[in-house]
C-alpha positions as CSV (number, residue, x, y, z in Angstrom):
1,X,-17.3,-14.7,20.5
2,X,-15.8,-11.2,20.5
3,X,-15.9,-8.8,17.5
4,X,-13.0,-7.3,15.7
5,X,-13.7,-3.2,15.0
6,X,-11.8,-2.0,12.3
7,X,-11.5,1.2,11.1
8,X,-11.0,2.1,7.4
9,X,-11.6,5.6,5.7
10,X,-15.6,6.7,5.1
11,X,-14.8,8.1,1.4
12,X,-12.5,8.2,-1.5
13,X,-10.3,5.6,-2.9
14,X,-8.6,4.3,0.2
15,X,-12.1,3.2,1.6
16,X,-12.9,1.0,-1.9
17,X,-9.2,-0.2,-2.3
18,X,-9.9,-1.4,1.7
19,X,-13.4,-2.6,1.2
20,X,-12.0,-4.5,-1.6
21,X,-9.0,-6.1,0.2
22,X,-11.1,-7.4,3.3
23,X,-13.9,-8.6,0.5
24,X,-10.6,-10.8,-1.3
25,X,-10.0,-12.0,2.4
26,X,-13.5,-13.5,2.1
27,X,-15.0,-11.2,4.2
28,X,-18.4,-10.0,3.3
29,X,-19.2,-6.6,4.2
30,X,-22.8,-5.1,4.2
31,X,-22.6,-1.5,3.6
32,X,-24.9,0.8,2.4
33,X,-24.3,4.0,1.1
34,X,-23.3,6.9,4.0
35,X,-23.6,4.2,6.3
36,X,-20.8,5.0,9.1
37,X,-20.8,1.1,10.8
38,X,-21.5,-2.2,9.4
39,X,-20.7,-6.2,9.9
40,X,-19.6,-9.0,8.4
41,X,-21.8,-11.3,7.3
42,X,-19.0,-14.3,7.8
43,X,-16.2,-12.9,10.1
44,X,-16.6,-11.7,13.3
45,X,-15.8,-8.3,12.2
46,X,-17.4,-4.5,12.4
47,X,-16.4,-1.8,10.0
48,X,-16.3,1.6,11.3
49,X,-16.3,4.6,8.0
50,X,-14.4,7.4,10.1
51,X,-13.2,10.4,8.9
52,X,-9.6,9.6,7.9
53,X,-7.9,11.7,10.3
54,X,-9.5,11.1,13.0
55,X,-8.3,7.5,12.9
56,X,-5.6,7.4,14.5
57,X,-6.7,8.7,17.7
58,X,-9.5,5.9,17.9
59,X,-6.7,3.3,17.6
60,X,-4.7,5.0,20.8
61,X,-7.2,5.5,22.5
62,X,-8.7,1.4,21.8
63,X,-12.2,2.7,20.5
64,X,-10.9,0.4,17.4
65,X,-9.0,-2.8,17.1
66,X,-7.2,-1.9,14.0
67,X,-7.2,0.6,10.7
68,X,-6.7,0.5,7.2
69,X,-5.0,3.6,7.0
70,X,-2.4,5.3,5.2
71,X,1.0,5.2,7.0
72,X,1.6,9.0,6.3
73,X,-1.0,9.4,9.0
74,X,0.5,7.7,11.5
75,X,3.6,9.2,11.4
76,X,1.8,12.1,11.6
77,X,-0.4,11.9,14.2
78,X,0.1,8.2,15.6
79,X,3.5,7.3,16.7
80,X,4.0,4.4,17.9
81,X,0.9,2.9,16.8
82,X,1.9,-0.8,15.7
83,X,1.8,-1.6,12.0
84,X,0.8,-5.1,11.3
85,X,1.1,-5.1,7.3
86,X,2.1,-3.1,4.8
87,X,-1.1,-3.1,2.1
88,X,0.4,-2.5,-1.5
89,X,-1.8,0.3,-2.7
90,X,-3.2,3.9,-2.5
91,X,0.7,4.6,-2.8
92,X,2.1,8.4,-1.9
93,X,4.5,10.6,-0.9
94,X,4.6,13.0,1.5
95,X,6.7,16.0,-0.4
96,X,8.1,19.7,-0.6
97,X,7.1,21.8,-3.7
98,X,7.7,25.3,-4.7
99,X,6.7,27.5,-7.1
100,X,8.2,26.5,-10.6
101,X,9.8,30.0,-11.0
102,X,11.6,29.8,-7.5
103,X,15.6,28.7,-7.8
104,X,16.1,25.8,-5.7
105,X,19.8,24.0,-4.9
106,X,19.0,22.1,-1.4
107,X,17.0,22.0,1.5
108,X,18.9,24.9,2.7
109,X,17.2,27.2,0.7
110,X,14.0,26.6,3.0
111,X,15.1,27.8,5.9
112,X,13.2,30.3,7.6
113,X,10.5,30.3,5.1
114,X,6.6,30.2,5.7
115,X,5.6,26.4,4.9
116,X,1.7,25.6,4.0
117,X,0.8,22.1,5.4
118,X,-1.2,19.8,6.7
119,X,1.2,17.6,8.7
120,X,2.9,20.2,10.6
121,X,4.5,17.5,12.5
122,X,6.1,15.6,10.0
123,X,7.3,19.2,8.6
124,X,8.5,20.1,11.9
125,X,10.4,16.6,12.3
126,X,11.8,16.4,9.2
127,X,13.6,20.2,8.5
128,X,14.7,19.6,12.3
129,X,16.8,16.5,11.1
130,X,18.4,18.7,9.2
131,X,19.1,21.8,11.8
132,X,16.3,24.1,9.6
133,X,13.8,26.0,11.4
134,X,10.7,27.0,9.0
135,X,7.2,29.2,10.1
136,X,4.7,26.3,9.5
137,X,1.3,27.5,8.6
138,X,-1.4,24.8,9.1
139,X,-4.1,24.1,6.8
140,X,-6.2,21.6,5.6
141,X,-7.4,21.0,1.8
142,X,-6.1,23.1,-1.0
143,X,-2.6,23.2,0.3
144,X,-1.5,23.4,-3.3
145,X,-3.1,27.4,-3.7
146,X,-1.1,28.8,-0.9
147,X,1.8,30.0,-2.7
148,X,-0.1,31.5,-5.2
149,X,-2.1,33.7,-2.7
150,X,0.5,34.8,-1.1
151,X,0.1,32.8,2.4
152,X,3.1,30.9,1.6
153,X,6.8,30.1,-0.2
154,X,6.7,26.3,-0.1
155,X,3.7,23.4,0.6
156,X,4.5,20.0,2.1
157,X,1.5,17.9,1.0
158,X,0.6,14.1,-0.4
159,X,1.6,13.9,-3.9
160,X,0.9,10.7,-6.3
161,X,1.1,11.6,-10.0
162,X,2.4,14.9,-9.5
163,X,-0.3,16.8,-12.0
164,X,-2.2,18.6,-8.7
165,X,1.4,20.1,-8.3
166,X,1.7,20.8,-12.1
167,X,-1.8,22.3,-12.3
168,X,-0.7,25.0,-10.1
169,X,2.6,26.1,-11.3
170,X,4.7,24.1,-8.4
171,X,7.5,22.0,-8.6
172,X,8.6,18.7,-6.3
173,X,11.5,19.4,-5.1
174,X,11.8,17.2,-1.7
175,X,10.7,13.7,-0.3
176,X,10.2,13.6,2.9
177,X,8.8,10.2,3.3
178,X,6.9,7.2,1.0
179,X,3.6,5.9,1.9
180,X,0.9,3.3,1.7
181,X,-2.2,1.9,2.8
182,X,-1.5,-0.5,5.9
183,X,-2.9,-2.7,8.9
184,X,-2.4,-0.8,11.8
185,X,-3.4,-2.2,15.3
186,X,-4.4,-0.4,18.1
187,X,-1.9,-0.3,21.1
188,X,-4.8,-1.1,23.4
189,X,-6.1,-4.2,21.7
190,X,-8.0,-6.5,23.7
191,X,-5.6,-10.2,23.4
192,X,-8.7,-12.4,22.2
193,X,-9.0,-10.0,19.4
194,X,-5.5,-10.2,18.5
195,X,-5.9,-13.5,17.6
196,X,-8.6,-12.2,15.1
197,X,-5.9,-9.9,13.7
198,X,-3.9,-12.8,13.1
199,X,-6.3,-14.2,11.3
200,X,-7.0,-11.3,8.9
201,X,-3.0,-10.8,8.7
202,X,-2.7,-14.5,7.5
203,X,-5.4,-13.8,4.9
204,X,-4.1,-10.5,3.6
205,X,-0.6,-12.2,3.3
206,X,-2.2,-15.0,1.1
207,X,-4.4,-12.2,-1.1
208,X,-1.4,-9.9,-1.6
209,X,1.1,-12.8,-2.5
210,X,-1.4,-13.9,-5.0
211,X,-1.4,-10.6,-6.3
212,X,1.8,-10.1,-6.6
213,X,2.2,-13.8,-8.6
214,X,1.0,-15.7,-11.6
215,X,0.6,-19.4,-12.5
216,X,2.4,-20.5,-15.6
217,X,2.3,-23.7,-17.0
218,X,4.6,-24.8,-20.3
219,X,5.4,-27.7,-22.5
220,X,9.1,-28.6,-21.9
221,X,11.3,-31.1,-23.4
222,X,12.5,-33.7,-21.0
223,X,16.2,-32.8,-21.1
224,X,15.1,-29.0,-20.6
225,X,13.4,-29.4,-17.4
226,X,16.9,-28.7,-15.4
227,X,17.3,-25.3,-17.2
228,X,13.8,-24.1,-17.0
229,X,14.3,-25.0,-12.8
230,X,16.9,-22.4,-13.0
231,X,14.8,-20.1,-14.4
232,X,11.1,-20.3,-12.4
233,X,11.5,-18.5,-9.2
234,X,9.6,-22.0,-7.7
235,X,8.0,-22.2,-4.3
236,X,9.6,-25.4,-3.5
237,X,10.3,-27.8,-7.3
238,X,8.3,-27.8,-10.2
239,X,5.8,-29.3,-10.8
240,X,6.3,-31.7,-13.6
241,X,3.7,-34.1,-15.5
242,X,4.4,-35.9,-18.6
243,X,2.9,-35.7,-22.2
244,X,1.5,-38.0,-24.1
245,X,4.3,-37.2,-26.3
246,X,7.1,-38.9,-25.7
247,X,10.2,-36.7,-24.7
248,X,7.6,-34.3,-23.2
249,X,6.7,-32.9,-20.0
250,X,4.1,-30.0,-18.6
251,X,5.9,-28.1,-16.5
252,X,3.4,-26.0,-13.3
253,X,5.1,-22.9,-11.1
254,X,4.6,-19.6,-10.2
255,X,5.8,-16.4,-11.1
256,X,6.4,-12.8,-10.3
257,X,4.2,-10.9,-12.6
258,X,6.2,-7.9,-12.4
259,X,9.4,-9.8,-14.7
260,X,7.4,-12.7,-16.2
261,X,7.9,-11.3,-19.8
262,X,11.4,-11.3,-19.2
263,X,11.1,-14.6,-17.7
264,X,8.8,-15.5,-20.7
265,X,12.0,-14.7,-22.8
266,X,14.4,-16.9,-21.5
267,X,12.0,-19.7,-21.2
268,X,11.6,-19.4,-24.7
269,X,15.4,-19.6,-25.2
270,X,15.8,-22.7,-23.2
271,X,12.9,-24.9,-25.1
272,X,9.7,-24.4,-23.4
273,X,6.5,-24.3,-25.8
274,X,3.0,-23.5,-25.1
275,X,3.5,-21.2,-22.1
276,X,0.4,-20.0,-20.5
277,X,0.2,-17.4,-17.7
278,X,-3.0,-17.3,-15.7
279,X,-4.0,-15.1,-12.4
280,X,-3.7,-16.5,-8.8
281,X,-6.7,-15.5,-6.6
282,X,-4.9,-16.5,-3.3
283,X,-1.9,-18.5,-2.9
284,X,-1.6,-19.8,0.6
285,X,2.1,-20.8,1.7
C-alpha cells in the first residue's frame, strides 16, 4: 500500500493546530519532541516537520504529497500549487503598516518608497496592480523594527491581532490579502495517493462541519413543530419523537453555533422548552 507524505510546519502554532486536525481525522501521529518525520499509527500517512517556508518548494517539486500550510505562502512562493481545503484556523492577513506619525490618504502615498518584507513577491504583485513601483527590501523576522531603524518607510508583514504593529508605533493601513491554514497538494502527486487525499479531504470536511455545528434538542408543543421547522437550519427534517406528555414532542437538529443564541431566541418565542445545545465531534453528510 503506498504512503501519503505530508508536510506540516516543525514549530509554532500552525504545527499543533495541524497536528490537532489530522488527530480529529482519527489519525494517530507518533511524534516526539524535535522529531522532523513520523507515521501514523492507523493511516497510511508520514508527517514531515519542515521549516515552514521551505514547504512549498517540496510540494512542486513532489518530495511531498500535500501540506498543511498557510495560503499566504503559497501565493508567495507556490503558484499554482493546488489547494484541496481551506482549514478554518491560524487566520491572517498579509498587510501594509506605517509609522503611526506618518499621514496616509491611499495607496498612492507608497509609491517609490523603501518597503521592508518578507514576501517581496506578493509586495511586488500587489502595488503593480495598482501601477506603483516601490524599492522592496527583503528581510526575514523582525520586519516590524525596520522603520524604526531607519531601513525603511513602510513593512508588509502577517498581522493577526494587530498589537506586534501597536508595540512598535505602526499603523495598518492596507490589506493586501486574507489567509489561512489549508490542504494543499502537490502538483506532482502520485494518482494512488490521491485517492489517500480524498480520503483525508472527506474526513477534514466531516471534522470542520462538526465544528462549525451543534446538536440541539427541545421540548415542543405539537402544533409548534411547523414554526420551529422554519427556524432550525435542518440537514434534511427534524427529527421529532413524542413525549409522554400528551401534546408533546422532542424535537433533534443541528445548528450553526455561530447564531444559535439568536436562534435560541426565537425558539423561545415560538414555544419550545427545555432546549439543550451539545457539541458535535464529527458530523458526516
Amino acid at each position: 500500500m503506498s504512503t501519503l507524505k505530508i508536510a506540516i510546519q516543525k514549530s509554532g502554532r500552525l504545527n499543533e493546530e495541524s497536528i490537532q486536525i489530522l488527530k480529529d481525522c482519527g489519525i494517530s501521529i507518533d511524534n516526539g519532541i524535535d522529531q522532523l518525520k513520523a507515521e501514523a499509527t492507523n493511516f497510511p500517512l508520514e508527517v514531515l516537520f519542515l521549516r515552514n517556508s521551505d514547504i512549498p518548494q517540496y510540494l512542486i517539486d513532489g518530495v511531498v504529497d500535500a501540506a498543511i500550510v498557510g495560503d499566504n505562502l503559497l501565493v508567495e512562493k507556490g503558484k499554482g500549487i493546488e489547494v484541496a481545503q481551506k482549514l478554518g484556523f491560524s487566520k491572517c492577513r498579509v498587510s501594509v503598516a506605517v509609522p503611526k506619525t506618518s499621514k496616509y490618504n491611499s495607496i498612492k502615498d507608497l509609491d517609490g518608497l523603501r518597503i521592508a518584507t518578507s514576501y517581496p513577491n506578493t509586495v511586488t504583485d500587489y502595488f503593480e496592480s495598482f501601477g506603483l513601483s516601490v524599492d522592496i527590501h527583503q528581510i526575514s523576522g523582525s520586519v516590524e523594527i525596520a522603520p524604526n531603524i531607519g531601513l525603511a518607510d513602510a513593512i508588509v508583514d502577517i498581522v493577526s491581532s494587530g498589537s506586534t504593529l501597536f508595540k512598535n508605533n505602526l499603523k495598518e493601513v492596507e490589506v493586501i490579502l486574507k489567509s489561512e491554514a489549508v490542504l494543499a497538494v502537490s502538483p506532482k502527486i502520485d494518482p494512488a495517493n490521491q485517492k489517500l487525499i480524498d480520503t483525508l479531504k472527506f474526513r477534514i470536511e466531516s471534522v470542520l462541519r462538526a465544528r462549525k455545528s451543534r446538536y440541539i434538542l427541545m421540548n415542543v408543543p405539537n402544533d409548534k413543530i411547523e414554526a420551529v421547522g422554519e427556524i432550525l437550519p435542518v440537514l434534511r427534517s427534524l427529527t421529532v419523537l413524542p413525549l409522554a406528555q400528551e401534546g408533546w414532542s422532542s424535537v433533534h437538529s443541528v445548528i450553526d453555533k455561530d447564531t444559535f443564541w439568536e436562534v435560541i431566541d426565537k425558539l423561545k418565542d415560538v414555544g419550545a422548552e427545555g432546549i439543550l445545545v451539545c457539541p458535535i465531534e464529527k458530523m458526516v453528510l
